[in-house]
C-alpha positions in Angstrom: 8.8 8.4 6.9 9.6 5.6 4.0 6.9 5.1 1.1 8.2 1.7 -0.1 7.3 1.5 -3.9 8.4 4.9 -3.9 9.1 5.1 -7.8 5.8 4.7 -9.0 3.6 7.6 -9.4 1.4 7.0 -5.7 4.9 6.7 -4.2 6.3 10.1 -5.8 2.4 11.9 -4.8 2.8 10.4 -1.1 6.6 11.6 -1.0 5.7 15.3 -2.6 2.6 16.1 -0.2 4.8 14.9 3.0 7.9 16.9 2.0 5.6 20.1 0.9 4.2 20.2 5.2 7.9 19.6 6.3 8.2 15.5 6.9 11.4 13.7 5.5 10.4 11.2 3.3 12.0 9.0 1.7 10.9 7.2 -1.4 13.1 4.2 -2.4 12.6 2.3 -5.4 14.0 -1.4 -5.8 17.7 -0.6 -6.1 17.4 0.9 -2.5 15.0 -1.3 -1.1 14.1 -4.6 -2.4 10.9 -5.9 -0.4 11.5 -9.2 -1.5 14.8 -9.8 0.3 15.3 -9.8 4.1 18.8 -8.8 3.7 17.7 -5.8 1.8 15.0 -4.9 4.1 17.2 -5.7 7.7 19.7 -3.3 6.3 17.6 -0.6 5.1 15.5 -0.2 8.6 18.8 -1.2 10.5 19.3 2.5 11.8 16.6 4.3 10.6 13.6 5.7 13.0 10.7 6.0 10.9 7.7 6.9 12.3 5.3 6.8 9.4 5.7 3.6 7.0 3.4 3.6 3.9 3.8 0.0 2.2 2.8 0.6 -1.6 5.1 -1.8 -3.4 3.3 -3.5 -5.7 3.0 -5.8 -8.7 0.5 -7.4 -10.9 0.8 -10.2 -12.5 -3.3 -10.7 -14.2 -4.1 -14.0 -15.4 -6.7 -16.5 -14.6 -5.2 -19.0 -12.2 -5.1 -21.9 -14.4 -3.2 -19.9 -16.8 -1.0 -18.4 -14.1 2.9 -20.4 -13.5 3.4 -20.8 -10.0 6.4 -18.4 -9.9 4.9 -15.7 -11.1 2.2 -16.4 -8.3 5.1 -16.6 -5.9 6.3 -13.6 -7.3 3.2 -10.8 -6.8 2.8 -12.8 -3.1 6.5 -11.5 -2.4 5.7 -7.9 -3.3 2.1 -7.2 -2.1 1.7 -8.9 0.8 5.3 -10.8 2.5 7.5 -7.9 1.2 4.7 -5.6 3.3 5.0 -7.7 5.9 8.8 -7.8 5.6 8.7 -4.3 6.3 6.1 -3.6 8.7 8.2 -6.1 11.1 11.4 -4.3 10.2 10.3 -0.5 11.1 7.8 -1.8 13.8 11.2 -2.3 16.1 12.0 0.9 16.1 8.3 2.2 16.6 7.9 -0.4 19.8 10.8 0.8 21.4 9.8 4.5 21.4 6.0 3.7 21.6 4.6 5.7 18.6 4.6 5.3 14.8 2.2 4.5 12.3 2.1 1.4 9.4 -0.2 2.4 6.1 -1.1 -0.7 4.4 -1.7 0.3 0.5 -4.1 -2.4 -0.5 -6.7 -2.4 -3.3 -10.3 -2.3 -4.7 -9.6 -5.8 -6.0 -9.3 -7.1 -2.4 -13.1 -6.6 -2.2 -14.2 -7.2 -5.0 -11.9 -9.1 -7.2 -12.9 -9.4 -11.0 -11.8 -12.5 -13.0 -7.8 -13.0 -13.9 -6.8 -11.7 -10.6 -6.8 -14.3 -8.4 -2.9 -13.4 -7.2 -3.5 -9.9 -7.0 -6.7 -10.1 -5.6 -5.7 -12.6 -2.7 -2.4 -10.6 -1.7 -4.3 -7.3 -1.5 -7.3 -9.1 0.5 -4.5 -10.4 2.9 -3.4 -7.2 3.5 -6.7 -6.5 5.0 -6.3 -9.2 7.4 -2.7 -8.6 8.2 -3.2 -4.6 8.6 -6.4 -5.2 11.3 -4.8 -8.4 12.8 -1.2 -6.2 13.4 -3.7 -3.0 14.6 -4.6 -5.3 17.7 -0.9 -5.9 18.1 0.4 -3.0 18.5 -1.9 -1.0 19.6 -1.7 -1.3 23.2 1.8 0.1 22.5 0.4 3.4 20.9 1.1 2.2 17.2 -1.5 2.6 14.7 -2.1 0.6 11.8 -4.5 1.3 8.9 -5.1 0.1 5.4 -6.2 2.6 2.2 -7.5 1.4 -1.0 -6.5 4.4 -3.5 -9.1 2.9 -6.2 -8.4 2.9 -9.9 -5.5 5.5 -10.7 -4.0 6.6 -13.9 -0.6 5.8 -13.6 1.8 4.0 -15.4 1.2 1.3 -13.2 -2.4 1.4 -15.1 -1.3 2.7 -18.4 -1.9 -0.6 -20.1 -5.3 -1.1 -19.1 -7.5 -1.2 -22.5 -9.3 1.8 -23.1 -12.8 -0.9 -22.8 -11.7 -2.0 -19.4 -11.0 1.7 -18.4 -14.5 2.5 -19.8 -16.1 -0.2 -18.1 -14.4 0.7 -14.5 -15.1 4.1 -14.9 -18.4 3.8 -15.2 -18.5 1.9 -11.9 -17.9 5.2 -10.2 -20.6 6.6 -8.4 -18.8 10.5 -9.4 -18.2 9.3 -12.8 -14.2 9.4 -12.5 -11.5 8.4 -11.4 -9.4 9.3 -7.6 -6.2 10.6 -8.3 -2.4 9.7 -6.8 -2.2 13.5 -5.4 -5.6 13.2 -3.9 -4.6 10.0 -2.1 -1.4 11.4 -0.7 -4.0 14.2 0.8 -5.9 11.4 2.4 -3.0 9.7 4.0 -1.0 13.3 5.0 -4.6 13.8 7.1 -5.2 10.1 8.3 -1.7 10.9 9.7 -1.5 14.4 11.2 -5.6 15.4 11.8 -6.8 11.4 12.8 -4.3 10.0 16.0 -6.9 7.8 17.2 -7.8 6.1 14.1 -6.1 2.6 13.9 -7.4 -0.6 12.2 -9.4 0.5 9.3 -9.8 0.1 6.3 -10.5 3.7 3.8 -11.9 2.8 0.5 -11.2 6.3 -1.9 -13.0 6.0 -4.6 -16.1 6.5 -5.2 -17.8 2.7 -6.1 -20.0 1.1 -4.3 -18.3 -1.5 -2.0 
């Protein structure tokens, strides 16, 4: 399996649970696996059969959109959403040809319900909603699943910056009163793999606010 994104701390949880039951997993960061460039990606998947791809390379770039240049726009539509795509097209070769596999879509809570000053974010993640259902019809009828997770808020150091009154705030969004965790979403997707083979096209929201 390949976690793209695997540096971060989601992409180190989803690596650890796999390897724990057995799976080979590889987690590469940028210097392995740039998202963003073909080249990188068409040499990476050139002779690799992976049967599980979880896309979780992300970045955020939070401004309003007025505010926001139109490179670093470009730039958080590379990673989230074309650098996914990218990728799904990449391993989704080597999945047609033996008719099985299965392409995780890491999107976010900000997809459905975006709060002001993400507009880039927010509109990549929501895409990946669209792409991950639209591909699911694809590939289906070749015994390929595809399926989209939205790991909710996460303390990370993706998320270490977030003011403590914004953390406050979200927090207290949750139904539970806390936050999911990066372990407790590798659980999730380690079972949407191995205990769910006829689930495909969905979308799993983790957390515990009210969508």
């Amino acid at each position: 399996m390949v976690i793209t994104g695997g540096e971060g701390d989601l992409g180190q949880a989803i690596a650890g649970e796999f390897r724990t039951a057995g799976w080979q997993a590889t987690a590469p960061g940028r210097m392995e696996l740039d998202v963003t460039a073909s080249e990188s990606v068409t040499a990476f998947f050139k002779d690799s059969q992976t049967d599980l791809l979880v896309c979780n390379a992300g970045l955020v770039r939070d401004l309003p959109l007025l505010k926001l240049s139109e490179d670093d726009w470009d730039a958080v539509m590379a990673v989230n959403l074309t650098g996914a795509a990218r990728c799904a097209k990449a391993a989704l070769r080597g999945m047609l040809k033996r008719r099985s596999g299965h392409v995780v879509f890491i999107s976010s809570f900000s997809a459905l319900h975006p709060p002001a000053g993400q507009a880039a974010y927010a509109a990549a993640k929501a895409s990946l909603i669209g792409l991950g259902k639209s591909l699911a019809c694809e590939v289906g009828p070749a015994g390929i699943r595809v399926n989209v997770v939205l790991p909710g808020f996460l303390e990370t150091r993706m998320t270490a910056g977030v003011s403590e009154g914004r953390r406050g705030q979200v927090k207290s969004e949750h139904v539970l009163g806390r936050f999911n965790t990066a372990e407790a979403v590798a659980r999730f997707i380690r079972s949407l793999q191995e205990d769910l083979p006829h689930t495909s096209g969905q979308v799993f929201q983790l957390d515990s606010r009210i969508s």
